[in-house]
Structures are given as C-alpha cells and as structure tokens.
C-alpha positions as CSV (number, residue, x, y, z in Angstrom):
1,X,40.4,65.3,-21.8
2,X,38.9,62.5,-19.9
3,X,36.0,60.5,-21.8
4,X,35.3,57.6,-18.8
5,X,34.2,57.5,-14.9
6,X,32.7,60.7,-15.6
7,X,30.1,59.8,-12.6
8,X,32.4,57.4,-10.9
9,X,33.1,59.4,-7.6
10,X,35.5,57.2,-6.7
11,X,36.9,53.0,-6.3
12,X,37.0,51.5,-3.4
13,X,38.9,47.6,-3.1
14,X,36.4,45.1,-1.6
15,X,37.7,41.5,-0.3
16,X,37.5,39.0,-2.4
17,X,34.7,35.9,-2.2
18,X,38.3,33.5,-1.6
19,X,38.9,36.0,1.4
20,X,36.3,36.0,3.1
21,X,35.7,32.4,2.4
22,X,38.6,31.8,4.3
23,X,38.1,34.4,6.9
24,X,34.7,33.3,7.8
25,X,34.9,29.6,7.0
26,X,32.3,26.4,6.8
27,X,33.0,23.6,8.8
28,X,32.5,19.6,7.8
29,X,29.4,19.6,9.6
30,X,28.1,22.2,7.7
31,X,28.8,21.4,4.4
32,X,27.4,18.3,5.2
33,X,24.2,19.6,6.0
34,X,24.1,22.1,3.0
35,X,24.8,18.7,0.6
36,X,21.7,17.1,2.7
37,X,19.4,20.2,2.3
38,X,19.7,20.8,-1.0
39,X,19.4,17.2,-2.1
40,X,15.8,17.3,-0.2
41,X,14.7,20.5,-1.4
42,X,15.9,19.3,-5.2
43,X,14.3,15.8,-4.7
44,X,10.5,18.0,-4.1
45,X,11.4,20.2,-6.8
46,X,11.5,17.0,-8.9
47,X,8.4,15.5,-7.2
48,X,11.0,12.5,-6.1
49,X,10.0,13.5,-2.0
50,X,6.4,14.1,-1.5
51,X,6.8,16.4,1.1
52,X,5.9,20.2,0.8
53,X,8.7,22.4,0.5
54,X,8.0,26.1,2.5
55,X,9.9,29.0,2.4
56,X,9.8,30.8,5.4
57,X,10.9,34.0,7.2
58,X,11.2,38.0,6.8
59,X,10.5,39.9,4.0
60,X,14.3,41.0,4.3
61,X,16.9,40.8,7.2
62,X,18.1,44.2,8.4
63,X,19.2,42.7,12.4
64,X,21.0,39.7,12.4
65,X,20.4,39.1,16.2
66,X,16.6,39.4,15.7
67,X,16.9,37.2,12.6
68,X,18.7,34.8,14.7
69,X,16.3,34.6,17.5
70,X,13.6,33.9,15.0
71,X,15.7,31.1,13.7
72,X,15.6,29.5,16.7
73,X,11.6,29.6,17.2
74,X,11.6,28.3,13.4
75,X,13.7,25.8,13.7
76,X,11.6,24.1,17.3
77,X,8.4,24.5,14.2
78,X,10.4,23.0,11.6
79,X,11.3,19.6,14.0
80,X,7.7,19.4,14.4
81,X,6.7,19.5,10.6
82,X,9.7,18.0,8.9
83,X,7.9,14.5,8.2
84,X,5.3,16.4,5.8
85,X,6.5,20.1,5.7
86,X,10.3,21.1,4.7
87,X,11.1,24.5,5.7
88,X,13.6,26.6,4.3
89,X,14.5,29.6,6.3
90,X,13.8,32.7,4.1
91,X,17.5,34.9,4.4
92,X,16.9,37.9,2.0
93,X,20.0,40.8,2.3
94,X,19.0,42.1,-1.2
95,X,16.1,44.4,-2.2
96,X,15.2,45.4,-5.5
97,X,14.0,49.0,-5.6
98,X,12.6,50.9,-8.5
99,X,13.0,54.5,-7.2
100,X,14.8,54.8,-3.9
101,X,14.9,53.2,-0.2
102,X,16.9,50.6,1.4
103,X,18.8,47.9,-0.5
104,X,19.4,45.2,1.7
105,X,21.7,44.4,4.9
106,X,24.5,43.1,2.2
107,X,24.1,46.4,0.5
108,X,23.7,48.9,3.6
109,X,23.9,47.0,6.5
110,X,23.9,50.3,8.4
111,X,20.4,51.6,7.2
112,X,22.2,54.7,6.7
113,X,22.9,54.7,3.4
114,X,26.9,54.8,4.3
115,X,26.6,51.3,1.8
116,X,29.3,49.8,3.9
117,X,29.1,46.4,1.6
118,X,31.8,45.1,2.6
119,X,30.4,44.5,6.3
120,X,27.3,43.6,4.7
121,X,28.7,41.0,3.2
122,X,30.9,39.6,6.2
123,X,27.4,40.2,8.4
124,X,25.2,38.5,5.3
125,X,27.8,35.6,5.2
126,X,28.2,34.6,9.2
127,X,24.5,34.4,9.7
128,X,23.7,32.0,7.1
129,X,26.5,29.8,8.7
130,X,25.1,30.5,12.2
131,X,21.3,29.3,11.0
132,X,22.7,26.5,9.5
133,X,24.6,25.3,12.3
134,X,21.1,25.3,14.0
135,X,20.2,23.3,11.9
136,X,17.9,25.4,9.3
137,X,18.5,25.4,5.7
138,X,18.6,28.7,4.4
139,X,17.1,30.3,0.9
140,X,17.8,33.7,-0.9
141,X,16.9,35.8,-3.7
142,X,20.0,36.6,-6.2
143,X,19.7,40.3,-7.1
144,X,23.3,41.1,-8.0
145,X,25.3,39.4,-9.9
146,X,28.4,39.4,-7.8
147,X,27.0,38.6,-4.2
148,X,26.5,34.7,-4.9
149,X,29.9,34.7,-5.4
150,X,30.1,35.4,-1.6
151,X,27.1,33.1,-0.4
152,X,26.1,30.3,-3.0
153,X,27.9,27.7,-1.4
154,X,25.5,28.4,1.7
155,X,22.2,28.3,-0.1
156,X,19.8,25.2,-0.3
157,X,17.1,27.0,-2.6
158,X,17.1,30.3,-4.3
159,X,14.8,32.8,-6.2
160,X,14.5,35.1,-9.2
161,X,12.3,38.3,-8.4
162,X,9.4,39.1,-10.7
163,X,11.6,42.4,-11.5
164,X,14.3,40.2,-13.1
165,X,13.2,37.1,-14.1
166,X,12.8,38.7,-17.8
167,X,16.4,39.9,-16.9
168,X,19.3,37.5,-19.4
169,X,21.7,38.6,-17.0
170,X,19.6,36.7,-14.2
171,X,18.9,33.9,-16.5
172,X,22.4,33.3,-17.7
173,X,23.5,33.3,-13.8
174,X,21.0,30.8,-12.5
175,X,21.9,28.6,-15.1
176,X,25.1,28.7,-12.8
177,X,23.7,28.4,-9.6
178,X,24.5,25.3,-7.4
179,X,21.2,25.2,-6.5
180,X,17.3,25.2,-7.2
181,X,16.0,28.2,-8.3
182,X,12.5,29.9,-8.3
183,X,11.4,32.1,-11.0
184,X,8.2,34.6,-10.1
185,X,6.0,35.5,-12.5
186,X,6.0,39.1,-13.8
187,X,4.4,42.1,-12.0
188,X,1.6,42.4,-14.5
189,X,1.0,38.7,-13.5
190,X,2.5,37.0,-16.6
191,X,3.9,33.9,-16.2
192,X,5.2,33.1,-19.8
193,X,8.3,35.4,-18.9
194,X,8.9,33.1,-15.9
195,X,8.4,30.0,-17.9
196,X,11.0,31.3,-20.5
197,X,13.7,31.6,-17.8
198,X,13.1,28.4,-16.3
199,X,14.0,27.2,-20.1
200,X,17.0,29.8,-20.6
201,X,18.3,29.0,-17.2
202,X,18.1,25.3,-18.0
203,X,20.4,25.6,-21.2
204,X,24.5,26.2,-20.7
205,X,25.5,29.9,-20.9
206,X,28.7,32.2,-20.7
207,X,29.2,35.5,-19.8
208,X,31.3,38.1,-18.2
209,X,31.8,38.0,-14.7
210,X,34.2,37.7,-11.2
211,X,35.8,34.8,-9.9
212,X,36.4,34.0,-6.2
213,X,39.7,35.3,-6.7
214,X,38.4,38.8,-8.2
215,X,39.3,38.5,-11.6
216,X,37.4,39.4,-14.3
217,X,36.5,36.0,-16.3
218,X,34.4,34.2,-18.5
219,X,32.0,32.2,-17.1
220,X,30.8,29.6,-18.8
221,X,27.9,27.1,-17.1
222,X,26.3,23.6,-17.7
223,X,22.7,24.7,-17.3
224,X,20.5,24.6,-14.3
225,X,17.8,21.9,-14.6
226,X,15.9,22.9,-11.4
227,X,14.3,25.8,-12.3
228,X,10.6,26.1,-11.2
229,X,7.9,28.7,-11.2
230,X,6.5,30.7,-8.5
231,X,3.2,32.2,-8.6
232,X,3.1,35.5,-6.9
233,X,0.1,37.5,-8.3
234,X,0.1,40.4,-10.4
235,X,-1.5,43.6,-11.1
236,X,-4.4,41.6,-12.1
237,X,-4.9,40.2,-8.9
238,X,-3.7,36.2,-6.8
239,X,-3.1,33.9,-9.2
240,X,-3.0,31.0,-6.2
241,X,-6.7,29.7,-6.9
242,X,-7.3,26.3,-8.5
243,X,-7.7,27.7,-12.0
244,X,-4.8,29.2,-11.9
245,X,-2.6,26.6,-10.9
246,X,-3.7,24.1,-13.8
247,X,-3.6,26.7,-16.3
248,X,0.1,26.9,-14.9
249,X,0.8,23.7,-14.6
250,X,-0.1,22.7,-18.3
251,X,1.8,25.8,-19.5
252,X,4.6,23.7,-18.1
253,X,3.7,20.8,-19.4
254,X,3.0,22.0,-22.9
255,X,7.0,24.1,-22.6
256,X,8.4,20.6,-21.5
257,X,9.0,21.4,-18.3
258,X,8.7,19.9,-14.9
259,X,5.1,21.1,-13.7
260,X,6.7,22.2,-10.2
261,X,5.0,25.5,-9.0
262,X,5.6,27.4,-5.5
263,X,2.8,29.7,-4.4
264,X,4.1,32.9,-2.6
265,X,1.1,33.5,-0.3
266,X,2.7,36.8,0.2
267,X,3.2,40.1,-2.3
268,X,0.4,40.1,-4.8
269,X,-1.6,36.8,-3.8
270,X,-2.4,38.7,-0.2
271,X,-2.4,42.3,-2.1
272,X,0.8,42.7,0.4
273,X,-1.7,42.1,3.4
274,X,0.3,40.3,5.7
275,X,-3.1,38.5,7.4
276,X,-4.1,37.7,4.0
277,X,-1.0,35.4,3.8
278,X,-3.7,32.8,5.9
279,X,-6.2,32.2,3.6
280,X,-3.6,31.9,0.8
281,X,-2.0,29.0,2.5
282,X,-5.8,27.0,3.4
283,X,-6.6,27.3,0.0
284,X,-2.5,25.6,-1.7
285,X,-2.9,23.1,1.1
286,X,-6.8,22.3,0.4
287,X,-5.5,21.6,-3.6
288,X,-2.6,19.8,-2.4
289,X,-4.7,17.6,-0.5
290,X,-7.3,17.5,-3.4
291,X,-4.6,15.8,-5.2
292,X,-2.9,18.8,-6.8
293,X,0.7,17.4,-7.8
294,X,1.9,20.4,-9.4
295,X,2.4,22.7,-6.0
296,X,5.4,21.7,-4.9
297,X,5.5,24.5,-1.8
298,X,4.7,27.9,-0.9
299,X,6.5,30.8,0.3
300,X,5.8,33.1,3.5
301,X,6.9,36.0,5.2
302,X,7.2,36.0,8.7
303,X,9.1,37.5,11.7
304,X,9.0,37.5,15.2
305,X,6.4,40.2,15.6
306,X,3.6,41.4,13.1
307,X,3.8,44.1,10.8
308,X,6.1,46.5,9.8
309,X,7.9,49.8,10.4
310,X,9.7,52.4,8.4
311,X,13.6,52.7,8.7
312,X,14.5,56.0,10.6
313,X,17.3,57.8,11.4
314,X,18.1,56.3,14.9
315,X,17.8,53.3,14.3
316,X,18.2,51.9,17.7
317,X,14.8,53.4,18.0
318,X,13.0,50.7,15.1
319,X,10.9,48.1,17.4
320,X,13.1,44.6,18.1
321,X,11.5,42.4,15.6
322,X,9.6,43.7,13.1
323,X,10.2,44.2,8.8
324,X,11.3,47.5,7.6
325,X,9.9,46.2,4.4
326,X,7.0,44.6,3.6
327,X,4.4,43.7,6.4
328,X,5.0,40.1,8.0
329,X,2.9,37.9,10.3
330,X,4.1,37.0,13.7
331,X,6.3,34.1,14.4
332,X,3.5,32.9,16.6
333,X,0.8,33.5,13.7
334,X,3.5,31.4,11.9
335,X,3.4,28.3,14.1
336,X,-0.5,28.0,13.8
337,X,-0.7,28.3,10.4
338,X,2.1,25.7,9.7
339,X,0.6,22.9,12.5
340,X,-3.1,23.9,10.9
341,X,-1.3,22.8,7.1
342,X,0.2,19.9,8.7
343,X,-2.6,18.2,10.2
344,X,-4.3,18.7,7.0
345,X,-1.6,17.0,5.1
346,X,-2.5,14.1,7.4
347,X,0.3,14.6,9.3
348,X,-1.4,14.5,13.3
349,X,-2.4,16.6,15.6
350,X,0.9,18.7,17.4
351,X,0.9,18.8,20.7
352,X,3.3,21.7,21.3
C-alpha cells in the first residue's frame, strides 16, 4: 500500500541553476555592472549616497519583447535623472496568488497554465541579462524559494511581499541573498511584522534547500544587513503621509535598525489606482525635500501603455503593452512624473 505522492501526478527533471548558468551565461561587462549597481543601491540603503533610489516598471512581466522595449524608454529617463534619481528597473516573473490566476512568466510563461517553468526560467533569466547589458539595473521580488537560485546573481535590489514577509522561510532566505532586500509591511498595514524580518533576516540562518548543482543541502548564511522596510498601505488605508513615515522611522530607530524606508506609491498607498501613483510620489518627494532622511526611495509601477487587461485565451489578442495584473501608468506618464521629482530634488530643469 502506498502512503506518499498520493497527489503527486507526476516528476518532471528541471535543469539545474549550474546549467543554465552556463547555457545562458554573464559576460565581464556585466558582472561588472551588477558589482557597480548593487554597491550604489546598497550605499542609499545605508544613507552613504544621497541620491533617491526608485524602483520602476510593471506590475509583473508576462512579454519579454514589450518589457524590453520599455527598458529602452527607461533607461533614455534613467541617463537623465541618475545624478539625483537611481532607478532600478522593476523585473517581477513571480505572483503571489491567494486563490487562483496567473503566477508569473517564470512560473507559466505561456499564460496557459501549461506551467512550462523551465522556459520560464530560461525566458526570466536572458532578459535580465539583456536589460542589463543596456545598461539598467534590475530588481525582483523572491516568492519561491528555489528561483533565486536561477537569478540572484542578476539582481541589484530585491523585495519581500507583504504576503510573506511574516513568512521564516522568506526570512531565513533573505538572510542569504547577495543583495538588498525590501520588506513590505503586512496587508492589514502592520509594519511591526516587516520590522521583525528586517531583524531575522539580518541574523545568520540554515535551512534546507538546493544548490546550483540540484542537490538537496543545508544552507547555512551570514546574515543580510541591508534589509529595509517598505511602506505599501494596508487595509487601513496609505501609510505614505508624514505621520506615517516618522512613526516608521522611530519604530526603526527604537528596533536598532537603519531608519531606511521605501514608499511603494503603488498597491495600497494609491488603493491600486494607477493615477493615484502621482500624488503619492509629490507628497515622498515634498518630505524628502523637507528634510526627511528616512525615505530612502519609492517604488512604481509602470509600462509602456496605461492600465490593464485580463489574460485571455488567445493571447496574441492581449493589447502590446499593457499589465495583465495590476493597473500601471504609461511609460510617458512615467517620464513626467520622474523629471517633475527631479527638479524638485534640485536637480534642473530637463530639456528632453
């Protein structure tokens, strides 16, 4: 009588993070620029570089030529900026989901739910490189705990969703992570959970997991020192005004931590209006230029065209450009909104 993989339907080998390393590999120049990036994006993180960090881009990829074209328009934004405003390209191929719906262009890159993740993950992994060859760092949320496996030697910044930061697994990877990562505050709003992460992520951990050659190992980590909070909103409502940043900012303070906060001016801060996304941004650059130290950058989401579509099943029939997940404001929106920020962080007037 069998007792296990009583709902396994079946196994199914998947290349190893080695592999596909060495199938789709970085180049000097790249890892170069990854090195550079990251050292940037830590140095804000730190409040060692007084420029404003901002993570910018789709909700969540689901067409890599689209995501690539949009690279391209950020990156002639990002040359403009780069003296006061350090973008990040926002590269998300994971979706949390609570019920059902898509899971991410690692996880289903097909939007079909065939869940071909091994393309996913070849797809997932030559983009990043492509946007970094433009010269774009990119940024990611880790959702499972096998994927960074794949990508983390690509990232320059990475986040913890609201839905996991309470999660030890996530806290005991991040604590792993070569890079900086971003912990949101809860759903309800709650930002103690986050503020607990950023201190369990900080300490050394070990647990059970792959390594690049697919073996099942122990993991054992030194402890991530650049975690920082993000401040999303909640079920409460934004969390992005004045108040709320110095009562998150001493709730830092008070834990011992660096007081380094990133506002998403998406999800609940614009009640998941993408237009809303606007105001959110005047009012984090209005405290920054107050003299609010704390806000170390902001987060937007953004593709080439506004708004947002649900996946179908032709899917050569979804419009070029526009989310299949939460609503985004237009590349072009985009451009205003960042030259706006950066001539009020004294930067000039852009003549684009």
């Amino acid at each position: 009588m069998q007792n296990t993989d009583i709902r396994i339907e079946s196994y199914e080998p998947l290349v190893t993070s080695k592999e596909l390393q060495e199938k789709i590999p970085t180049t000097a120049e790249v890892n170069k620029r990854i090195k550079e990036s990251r050292q940037i994006v830590n140095n804000i993180i730190q409040n060692k570089d007084d420029r404003i960090l901002a993570i910018v881009g789709p909700c969540s990829i689901h067409d890599p030529k689209a995501a690539m074209e949009y690279a391209h328009k950020l990156k002639k934004i990002s040359d403009k900026v780069s003296d006061k405003i350090y973008i990040v390209m926002r590269t998300y191929f994971e979706k949390p989901r609570t019920v059902g719906g898509w899971k991410g262009l690692i996880i289903d890159p097909d939007l079909d739910g065939s869940y071909n993740i091994e393309k996913g993950l070849i797809m997932a992994r030559s983009l990043l490189i492509d946007i970094i060859e433009l010269g774009l760092p990119v940024g990611c949320e880790v959702l499972d705990p096998i994927v960074p496996q794949y990508i983390d030697e690509l990232m320059s910044w990475s986040a913890i969703g609201a839905r996991t930061t309470e999660s030890q697994t996530h806290r005991n990877l991040s604590s792993g992570l070569s890079v900086a990562v971003g912990f949101k505050n809860s759903t309800n709003g709650n930002i103690e959970n986050a503020i607990n992460a950023i201190k369990s992520a900080a300490l050394p951990a070990a647990f059970i997991g792959v390594d690049r050659l697919g073996n099942m190992s122990v993991i054992r980590t030194k402890g991530n020192s650049l975690g920082h909070l993000i401040l999303r909103g909640g079920n409460t409502g934004p969390n992005y005004y004045d108040e709320k940043v110095e009562e998150a900012r001493e709730e830092l303070i008070k834990n011992n931590l660096e007081p380094s906060i990133i506002v998403d001016c998406s999800h609940a801060n614009s009640g998941k209006k993408a237009r809303r996304q606007r105001r959110v941004l005047k009012n984090v650059i209005e405290q920054i230029s107050y003299g609010e130290k704390s806000i170390r950058g902001f987060m937007l989401e953004s593709n080439i065209k506004a708004g947002c579509q649900k996946i179908v099943n032709d899917i050569t029939c979804l419009e070029y450009g526009v989310s299949v997940t939460d609503e985004c404001i237009s590349i072009d929106d985009t451009k205003e909104m960042l030259y706006s920020a950066y001539e009020k962080l004294n930067g000039g007037i852009i003549n684009d």
